[in-house]
mmCIF file of the N, C-alpha and C atoms, coordinates in Angstrom:
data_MODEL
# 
_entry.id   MODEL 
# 
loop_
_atom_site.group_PDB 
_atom_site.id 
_atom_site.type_symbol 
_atom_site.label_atom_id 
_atom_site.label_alt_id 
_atom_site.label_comp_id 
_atom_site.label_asym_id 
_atom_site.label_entity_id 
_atom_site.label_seq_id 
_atom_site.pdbx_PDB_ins_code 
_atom_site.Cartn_x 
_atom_site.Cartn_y 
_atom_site.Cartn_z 
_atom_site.occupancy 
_atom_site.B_iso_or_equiv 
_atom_site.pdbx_formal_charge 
_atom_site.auth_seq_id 
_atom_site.auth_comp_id 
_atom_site.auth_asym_id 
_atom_site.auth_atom_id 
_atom_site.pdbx_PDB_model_num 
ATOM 1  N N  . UNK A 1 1  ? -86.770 113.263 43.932 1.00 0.00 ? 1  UNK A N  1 
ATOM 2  C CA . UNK A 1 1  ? -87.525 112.892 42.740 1.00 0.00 ? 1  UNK A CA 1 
ATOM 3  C C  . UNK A 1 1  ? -86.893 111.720 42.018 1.00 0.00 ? 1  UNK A C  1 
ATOM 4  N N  . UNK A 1 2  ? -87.169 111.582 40.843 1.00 0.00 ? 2  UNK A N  1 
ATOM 5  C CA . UNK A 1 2  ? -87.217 110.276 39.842 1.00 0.00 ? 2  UNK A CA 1 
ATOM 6  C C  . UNK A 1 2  ? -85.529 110.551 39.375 1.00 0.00 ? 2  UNK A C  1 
ATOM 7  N N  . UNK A 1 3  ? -85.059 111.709 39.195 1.00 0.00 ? 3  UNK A N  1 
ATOM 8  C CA . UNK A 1 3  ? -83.465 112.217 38.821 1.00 0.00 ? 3  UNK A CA 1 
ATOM 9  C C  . UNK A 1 3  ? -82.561 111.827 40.092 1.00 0.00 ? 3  UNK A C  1 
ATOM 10 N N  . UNK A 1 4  ? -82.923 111.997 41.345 1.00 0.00 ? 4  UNK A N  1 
ATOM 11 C CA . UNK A 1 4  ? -82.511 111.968 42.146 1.00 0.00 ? 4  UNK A CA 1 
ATOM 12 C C  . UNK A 1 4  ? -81.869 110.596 42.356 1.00 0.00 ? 4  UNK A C  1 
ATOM 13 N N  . UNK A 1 5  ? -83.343 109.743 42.512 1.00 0.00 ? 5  UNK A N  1 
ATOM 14 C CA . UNK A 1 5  ? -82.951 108.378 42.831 1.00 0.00 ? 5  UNK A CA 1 
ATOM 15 C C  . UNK A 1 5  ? -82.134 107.590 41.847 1.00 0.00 ? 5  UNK A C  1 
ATOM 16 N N  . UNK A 1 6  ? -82.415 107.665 40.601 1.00 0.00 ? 6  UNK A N  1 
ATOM 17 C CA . UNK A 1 6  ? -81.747 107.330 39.316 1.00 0.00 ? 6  UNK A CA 1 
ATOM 18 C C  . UNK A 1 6  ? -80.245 107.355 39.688 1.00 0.00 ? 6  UNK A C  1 
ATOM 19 N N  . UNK A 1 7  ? -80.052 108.827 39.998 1.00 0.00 ? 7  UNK A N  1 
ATOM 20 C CA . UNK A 1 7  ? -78.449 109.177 40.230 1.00 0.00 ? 7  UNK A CA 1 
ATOM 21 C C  . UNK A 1 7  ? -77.749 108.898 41.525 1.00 0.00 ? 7  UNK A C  1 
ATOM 22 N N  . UNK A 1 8  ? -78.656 108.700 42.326 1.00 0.00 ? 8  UNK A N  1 
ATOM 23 C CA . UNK A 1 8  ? -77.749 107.801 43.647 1.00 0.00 ? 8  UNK A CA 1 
ATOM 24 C C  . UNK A 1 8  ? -77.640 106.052 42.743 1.00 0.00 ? 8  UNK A C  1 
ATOM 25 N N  . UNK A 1 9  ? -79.128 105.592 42.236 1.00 0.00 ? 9  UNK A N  1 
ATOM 26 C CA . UNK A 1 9  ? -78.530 104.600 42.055 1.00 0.00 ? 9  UNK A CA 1 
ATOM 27 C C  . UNK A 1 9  ? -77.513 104.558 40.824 1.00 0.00 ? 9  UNK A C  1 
ATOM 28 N N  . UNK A 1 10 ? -77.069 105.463 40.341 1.00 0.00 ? 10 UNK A N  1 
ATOM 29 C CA . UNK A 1 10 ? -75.680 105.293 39.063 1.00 0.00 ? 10 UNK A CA 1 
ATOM 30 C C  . UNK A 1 10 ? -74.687 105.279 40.164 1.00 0.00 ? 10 UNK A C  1 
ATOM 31 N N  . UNK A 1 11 ? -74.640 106.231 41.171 1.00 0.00 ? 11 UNK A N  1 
ATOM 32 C CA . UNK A 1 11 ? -73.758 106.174 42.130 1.00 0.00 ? 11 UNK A CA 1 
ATOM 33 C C  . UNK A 1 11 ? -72.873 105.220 42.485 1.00 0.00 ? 11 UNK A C  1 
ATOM 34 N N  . UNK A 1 12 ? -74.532 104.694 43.242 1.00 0.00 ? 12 UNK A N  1 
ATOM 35 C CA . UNK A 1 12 ? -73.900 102.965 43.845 1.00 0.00 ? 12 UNK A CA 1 
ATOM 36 C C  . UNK A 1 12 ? -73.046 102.226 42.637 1.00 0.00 ? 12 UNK A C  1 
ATOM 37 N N  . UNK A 1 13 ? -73.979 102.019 41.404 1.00 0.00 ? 13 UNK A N  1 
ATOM 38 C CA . UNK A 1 13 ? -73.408 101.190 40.499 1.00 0.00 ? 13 UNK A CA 1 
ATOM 39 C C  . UNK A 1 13 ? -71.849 101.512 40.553 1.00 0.00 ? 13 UNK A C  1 
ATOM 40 N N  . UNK A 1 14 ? -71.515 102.915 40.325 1.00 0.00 ? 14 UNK A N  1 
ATOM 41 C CA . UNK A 1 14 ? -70.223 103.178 39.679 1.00 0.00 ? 14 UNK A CA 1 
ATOM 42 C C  . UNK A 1 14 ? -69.645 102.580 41.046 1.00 0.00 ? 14 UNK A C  1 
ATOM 43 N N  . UNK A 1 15 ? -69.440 102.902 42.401 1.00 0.00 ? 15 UNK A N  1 
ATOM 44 C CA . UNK A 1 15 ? -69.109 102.213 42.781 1.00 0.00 ? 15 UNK A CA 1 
ATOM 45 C C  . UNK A 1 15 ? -68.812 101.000 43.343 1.00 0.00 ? 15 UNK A C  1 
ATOM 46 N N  . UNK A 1 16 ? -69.838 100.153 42.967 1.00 0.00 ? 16 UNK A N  1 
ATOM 47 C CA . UNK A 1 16 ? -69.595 98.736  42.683 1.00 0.00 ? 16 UNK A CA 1 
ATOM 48 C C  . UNK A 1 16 ? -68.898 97.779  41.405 1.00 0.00 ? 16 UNK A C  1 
ATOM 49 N N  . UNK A 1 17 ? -68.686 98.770  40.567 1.00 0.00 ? 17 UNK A N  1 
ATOM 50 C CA . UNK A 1 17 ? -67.829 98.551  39.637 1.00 0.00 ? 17 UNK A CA 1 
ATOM 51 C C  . UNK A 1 17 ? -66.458 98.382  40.217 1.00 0.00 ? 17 UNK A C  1 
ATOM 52 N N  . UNK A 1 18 ? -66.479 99.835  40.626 1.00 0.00 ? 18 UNK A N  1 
ATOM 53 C CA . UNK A 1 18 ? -65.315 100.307 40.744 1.00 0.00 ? 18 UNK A CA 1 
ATOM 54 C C  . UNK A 1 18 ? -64.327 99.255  42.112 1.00 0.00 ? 18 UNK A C  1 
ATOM 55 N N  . UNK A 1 19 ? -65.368 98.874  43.321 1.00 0.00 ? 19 UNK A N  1 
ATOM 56 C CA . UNK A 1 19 ? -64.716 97.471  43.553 1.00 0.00 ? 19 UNK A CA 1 
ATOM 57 C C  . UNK A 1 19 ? -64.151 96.741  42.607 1.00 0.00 ? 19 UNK A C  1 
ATOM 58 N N  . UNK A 1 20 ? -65.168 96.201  42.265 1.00 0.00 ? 20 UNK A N  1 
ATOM 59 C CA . UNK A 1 20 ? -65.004 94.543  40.833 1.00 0.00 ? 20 UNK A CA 1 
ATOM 60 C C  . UNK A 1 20 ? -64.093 94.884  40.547 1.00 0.00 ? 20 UNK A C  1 
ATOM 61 N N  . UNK A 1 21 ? -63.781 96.087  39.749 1.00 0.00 ? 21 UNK A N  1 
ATOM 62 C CA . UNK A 1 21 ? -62.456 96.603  38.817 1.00 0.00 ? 21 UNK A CA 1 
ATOM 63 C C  . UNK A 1 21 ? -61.000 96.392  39.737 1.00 0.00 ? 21 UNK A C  1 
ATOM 64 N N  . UNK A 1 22 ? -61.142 96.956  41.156 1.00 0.00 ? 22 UNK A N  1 
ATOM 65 C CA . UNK A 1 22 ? -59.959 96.451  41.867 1.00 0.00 ? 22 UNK A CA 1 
ATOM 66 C C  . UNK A 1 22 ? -59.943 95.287  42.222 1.00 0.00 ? 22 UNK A C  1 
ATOM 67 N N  . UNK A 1 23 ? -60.411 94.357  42.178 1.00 0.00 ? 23 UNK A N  1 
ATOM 68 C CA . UNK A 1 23 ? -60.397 93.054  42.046 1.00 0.00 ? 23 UNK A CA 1 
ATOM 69 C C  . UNK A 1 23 ? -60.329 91.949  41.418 1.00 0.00 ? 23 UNK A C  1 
ATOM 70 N N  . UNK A 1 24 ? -60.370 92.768  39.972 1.00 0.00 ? 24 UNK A N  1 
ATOM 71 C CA . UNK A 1 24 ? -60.351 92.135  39.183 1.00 0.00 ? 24 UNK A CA 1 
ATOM 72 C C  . UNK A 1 24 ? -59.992 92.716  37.589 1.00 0.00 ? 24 UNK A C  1 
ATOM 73 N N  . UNK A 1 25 ? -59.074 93.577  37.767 1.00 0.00 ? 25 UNK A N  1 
ATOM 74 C CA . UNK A 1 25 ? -58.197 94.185  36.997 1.00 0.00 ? 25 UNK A CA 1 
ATOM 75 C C  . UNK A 1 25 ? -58.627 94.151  35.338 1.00 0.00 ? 25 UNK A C  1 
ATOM 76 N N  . UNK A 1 26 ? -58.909 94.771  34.573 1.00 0.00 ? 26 UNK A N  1 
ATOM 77 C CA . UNK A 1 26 ? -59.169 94.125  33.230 1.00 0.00 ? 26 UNK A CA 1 
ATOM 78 C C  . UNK A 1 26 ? -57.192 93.770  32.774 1.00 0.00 ? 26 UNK A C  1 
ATOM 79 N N  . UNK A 1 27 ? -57.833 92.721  31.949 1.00 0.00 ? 27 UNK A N  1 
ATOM 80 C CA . UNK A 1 27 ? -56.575 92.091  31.131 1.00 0.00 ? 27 UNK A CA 1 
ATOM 81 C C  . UNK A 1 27 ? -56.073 93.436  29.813 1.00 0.00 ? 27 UNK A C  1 
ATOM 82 N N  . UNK A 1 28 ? -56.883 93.815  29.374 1.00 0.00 ? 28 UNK A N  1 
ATOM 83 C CA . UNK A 1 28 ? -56.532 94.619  28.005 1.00 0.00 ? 28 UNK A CA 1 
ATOM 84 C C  . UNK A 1 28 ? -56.729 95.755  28.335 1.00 0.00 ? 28 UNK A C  1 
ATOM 85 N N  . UNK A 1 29 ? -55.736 96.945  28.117 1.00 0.00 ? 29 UNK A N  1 
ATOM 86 C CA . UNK A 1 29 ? -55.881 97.755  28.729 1.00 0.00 ? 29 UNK A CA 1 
ATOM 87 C C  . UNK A 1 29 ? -55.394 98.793  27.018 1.00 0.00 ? 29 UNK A C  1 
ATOM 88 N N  . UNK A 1 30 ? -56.558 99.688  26.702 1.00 0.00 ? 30 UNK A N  1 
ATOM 89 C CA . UNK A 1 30 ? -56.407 100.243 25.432 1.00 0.00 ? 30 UNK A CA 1 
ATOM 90 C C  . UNK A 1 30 ? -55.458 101.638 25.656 1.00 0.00 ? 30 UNK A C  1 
# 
């Protein structure tokens, strides 16, 4: 359904972040 797909695609996102982020480290770290 519509929950389903939503949440694979948060999925993907988080892990395409979560590349970027090892690649690119944030500077400020709170």
């Amino acid at each position: 359904g519509i929950l389903s797909e939503r949440a694979n695609k948060d999925e993907q996102v988080d892990k395409f972040v979560s590349e970027i982020l090892k690649q690119y480290p944030p500077k400020v770290n709170n």
